[in-house]
N, C-alpha and C positions, 0 to 999 in steps of 0.2 A: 432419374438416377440419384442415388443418395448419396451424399457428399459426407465424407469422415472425415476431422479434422485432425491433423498429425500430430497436432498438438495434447498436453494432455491436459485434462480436466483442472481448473483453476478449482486449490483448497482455502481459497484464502475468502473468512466472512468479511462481510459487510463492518464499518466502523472498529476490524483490526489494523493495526498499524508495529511497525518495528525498525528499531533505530539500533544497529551497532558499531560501535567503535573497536577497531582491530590495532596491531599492529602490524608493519612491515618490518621483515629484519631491516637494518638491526636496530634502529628503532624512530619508524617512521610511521605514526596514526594518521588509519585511514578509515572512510565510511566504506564498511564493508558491507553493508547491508541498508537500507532505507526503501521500506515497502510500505505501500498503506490504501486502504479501500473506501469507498463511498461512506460516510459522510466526512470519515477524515481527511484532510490531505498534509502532507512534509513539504516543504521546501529546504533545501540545502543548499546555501551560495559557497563557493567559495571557500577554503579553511582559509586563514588567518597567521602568515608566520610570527613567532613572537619570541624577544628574547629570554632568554634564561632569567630569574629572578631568586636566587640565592638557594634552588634547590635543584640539588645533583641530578635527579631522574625527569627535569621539567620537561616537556613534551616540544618538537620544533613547530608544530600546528597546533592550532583550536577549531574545533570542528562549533560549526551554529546551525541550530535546526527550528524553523518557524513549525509551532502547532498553530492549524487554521483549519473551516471547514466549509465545504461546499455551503453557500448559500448564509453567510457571513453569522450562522449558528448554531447552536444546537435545538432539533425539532422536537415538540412532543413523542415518547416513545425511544430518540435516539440512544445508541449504547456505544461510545467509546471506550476500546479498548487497545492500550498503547503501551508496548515491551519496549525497555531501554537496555542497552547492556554495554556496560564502559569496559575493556579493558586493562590492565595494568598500567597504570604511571599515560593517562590520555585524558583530555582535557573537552571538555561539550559546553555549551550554550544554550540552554533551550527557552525560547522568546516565544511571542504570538503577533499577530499583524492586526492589534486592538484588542478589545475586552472579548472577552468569552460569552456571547448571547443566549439566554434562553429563552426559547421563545414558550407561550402560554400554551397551557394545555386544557383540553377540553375536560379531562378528569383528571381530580389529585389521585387518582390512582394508577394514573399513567404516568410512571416517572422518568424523565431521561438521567442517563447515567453516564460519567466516566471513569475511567480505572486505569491509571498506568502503574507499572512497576518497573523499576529501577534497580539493577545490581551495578555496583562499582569493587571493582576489583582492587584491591591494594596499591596506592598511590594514585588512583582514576581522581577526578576531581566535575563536580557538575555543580554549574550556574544555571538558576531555574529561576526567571523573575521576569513572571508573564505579566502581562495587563490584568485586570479585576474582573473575578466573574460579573455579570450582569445580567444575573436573572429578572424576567420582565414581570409584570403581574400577571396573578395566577399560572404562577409555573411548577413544578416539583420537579427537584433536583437531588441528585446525589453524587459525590466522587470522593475517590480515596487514591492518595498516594504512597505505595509502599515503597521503603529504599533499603534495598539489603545492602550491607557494606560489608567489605573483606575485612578489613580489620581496624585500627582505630588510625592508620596511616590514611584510609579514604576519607575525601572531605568532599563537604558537600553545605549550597547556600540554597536556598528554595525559601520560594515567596507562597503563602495562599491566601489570597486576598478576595473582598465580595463587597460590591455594592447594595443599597438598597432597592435600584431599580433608575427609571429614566426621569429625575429629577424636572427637566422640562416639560415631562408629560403629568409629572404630578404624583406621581410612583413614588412611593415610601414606604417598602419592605410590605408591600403588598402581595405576599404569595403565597403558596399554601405549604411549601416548604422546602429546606436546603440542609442539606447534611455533606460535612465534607471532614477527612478524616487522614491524618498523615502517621504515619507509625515509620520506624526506624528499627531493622532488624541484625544484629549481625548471626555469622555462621562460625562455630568451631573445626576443627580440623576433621573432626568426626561427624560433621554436618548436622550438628544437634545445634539447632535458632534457640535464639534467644532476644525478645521485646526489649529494646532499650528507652525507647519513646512512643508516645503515643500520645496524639494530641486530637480534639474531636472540638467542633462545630454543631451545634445542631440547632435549627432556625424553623419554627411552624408558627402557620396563623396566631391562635390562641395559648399554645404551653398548657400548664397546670395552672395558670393564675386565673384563666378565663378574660385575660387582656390581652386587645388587640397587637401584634407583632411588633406595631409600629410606635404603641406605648408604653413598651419596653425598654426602647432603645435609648430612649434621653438624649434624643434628637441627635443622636449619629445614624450615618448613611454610609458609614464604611468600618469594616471591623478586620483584621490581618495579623497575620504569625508570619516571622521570620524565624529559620531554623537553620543554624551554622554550626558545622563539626570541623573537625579535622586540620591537619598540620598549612593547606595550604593557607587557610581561613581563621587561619589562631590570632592574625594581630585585629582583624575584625573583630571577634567574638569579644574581644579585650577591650574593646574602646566602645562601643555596645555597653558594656559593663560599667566603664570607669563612665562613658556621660549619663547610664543613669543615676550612678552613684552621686554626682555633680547636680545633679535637678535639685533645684528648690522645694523642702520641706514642707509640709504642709507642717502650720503654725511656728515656722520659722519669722522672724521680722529682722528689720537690717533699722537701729535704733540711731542711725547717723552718727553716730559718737564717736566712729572710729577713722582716721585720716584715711581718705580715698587711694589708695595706689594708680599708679597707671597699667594697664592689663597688658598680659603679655596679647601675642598674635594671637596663639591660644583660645587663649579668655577673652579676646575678645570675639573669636570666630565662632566660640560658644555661648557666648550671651547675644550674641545675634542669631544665633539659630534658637535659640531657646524663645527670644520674641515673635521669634514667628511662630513656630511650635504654639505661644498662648495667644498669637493673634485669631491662629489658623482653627481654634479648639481642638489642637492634637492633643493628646493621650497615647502614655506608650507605659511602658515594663521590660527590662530584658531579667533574665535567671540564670543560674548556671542549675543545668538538671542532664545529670549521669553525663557529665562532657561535653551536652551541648549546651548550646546559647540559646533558649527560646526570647525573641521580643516580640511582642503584643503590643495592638496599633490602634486606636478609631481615632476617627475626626467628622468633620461635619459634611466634607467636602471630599471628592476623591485626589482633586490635583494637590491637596494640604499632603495626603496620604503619600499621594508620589512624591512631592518637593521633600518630606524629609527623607523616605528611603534613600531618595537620589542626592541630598545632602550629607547626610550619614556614610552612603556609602564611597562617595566620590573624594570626602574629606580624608578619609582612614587610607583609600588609594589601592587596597591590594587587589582589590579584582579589577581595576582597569589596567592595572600593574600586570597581573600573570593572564588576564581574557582579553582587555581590547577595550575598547568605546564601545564595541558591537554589545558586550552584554549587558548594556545600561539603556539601550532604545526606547523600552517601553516603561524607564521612566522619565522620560525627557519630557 
């Protein structure tokens, strides 16, 4: 006897996944949607209530979503692909539960891939500050992250960061290569896009110099962008700004001649992060380009990489202020 099942035929591939955020009248965000297939998987604990913090339309929940993956990687060959979609005036989190693995492949012509894209609707706001890719040796990698935004009232903070490999085992940007790609697009009323950023990674064995990957780097093992838009994220993007403005010049000297003040709080909570910063060999930059904030990162180490994110960010306070302790996890 042949059995038919009532059910109807699953359309969903392998390595898609989808996260959205709704709301309920009259204005309660909820997860409407969170579905996701072999190799990926979501978790979602929990939303988060949180007070209001000096804007009319704040959201009374934060929704947090772990990206993770069966088998604590990604495989030769895998292809993530992951749809976000925030609605109006709603607030998200998106974490991971450790570094992002790649694991080696038998051929650089086997690349594994991920790709999410992102739309936030006017007033939506999303915290993205996963853990560091860590691709292993001889891996090939690629991903892109696209984020459409409603208008210039979305805001949005997102980390894309990458190590060199597994420093224990001796791994030092040994791979045959990593491309990884964030763009920022908005929409007119007429739905004609338009690029407002675009920012690009691209890491192989050799390059055009015919030197090895790893004597390129000038002995960093961590290279990262920070990229901050929008009304929630303006006193961030601001102070990003004013402390690089504040770093020490190259060919500056301090000639002692001038009677020492006593430093405010301030000055001094930034000349102590600044020594660590030259202890740790961090390197950074922030710009203002088309409205956003891009800052650019290496150091030698990855936890130097996380102590200043998580110093930076925890110091200025607005995102533990309007998300929670919850969106700071994976720099602890």
């Amino acid at each position: 006897m042949l059995f038919t099942s009532p059910f109807a035929a699953s359309t969903a591939k392998a390595g898609h996944g989808s996260i959205e955020l709704a709301v309920l009248p009259p204005h309660t965000p909820v997860l409407r949607n969170l579905s996701y297939q072999y190799p990926l998987k979501l978790i979602a604990p929990d939303p988060l209530p949180l007070p209001e913090h000096g804007f009319a339309d704040a959201p009374r929940l934060v929704h947090t979503v772990f990206l993770l993956t069966y088998g604590g990687g990604i495989v030769a060959g895998d292809t993530i692909d992951l749809s976000v979609s925030l609605a109006a005036n709603t607030r998200l989190v998106l974490l991971t539960q450790g570094s992002t693995k790649v694991f080696k492949t038998p051929n650089p012509a086997l690349v594994s891939r991920q790709h999410m894209v992102v739309s936030l609707a006017p007033g939506a706001a999303l915290v993205y500050l996963p853990d560091p890719v860590q691709p292993f040796a001889q891996t090939a990698f690629s991903q892109s992250q696209i984020y459409n935004i409603g208008n210039a009232q979305s805001s949005l903070c997102a980390c894309d960061w990458v190590t060199g490999g597994r420093s224990a085992r001796g791994e030092n940007w040994d791979i045959h290569e990593y491309k990884s790609r964030n763009e920022v697009w908005s929409s007119d009323e007429a739905g004609k896009r338009r690029l407002l950023l675009r920012d690009n990674l691209i890491l192989d064995v050799h390059g055009r110099t015919g030197m090895h990957l790893s004597e390129r780097m000038d002995g960093y093992s961590v290279f990262g962008t920070l990229i901050i838009h929008g009304p929630v994220f303006s006193t961030l993007a601001q102070f990003f700004l004013d402390e690089f403005e504040a770093l020490p010049r190259i060919g500056g000297r301090d000639w002692g001649d001038e009677v020492r003040k006593e430093l405010a709080p301030k000055e001094q909570r930034r000349k102590e992060r600044q020594g660590r910063e030259k202890a740790d060999g961090l390197v950074w930059s922030a710009a203002n380009v088309r409205g956003f904030v891009l800052v650019k990162f290496a150091s030698k180490e990855v936890e130097a990489s996380r102590h200043f994110l998580r110093d930076m960010i925890r110091e200025e306070g607005s995102v533990t202020a309007s998300f929670g302790e919850r969106a700071m996890l994976c720099l602890k």
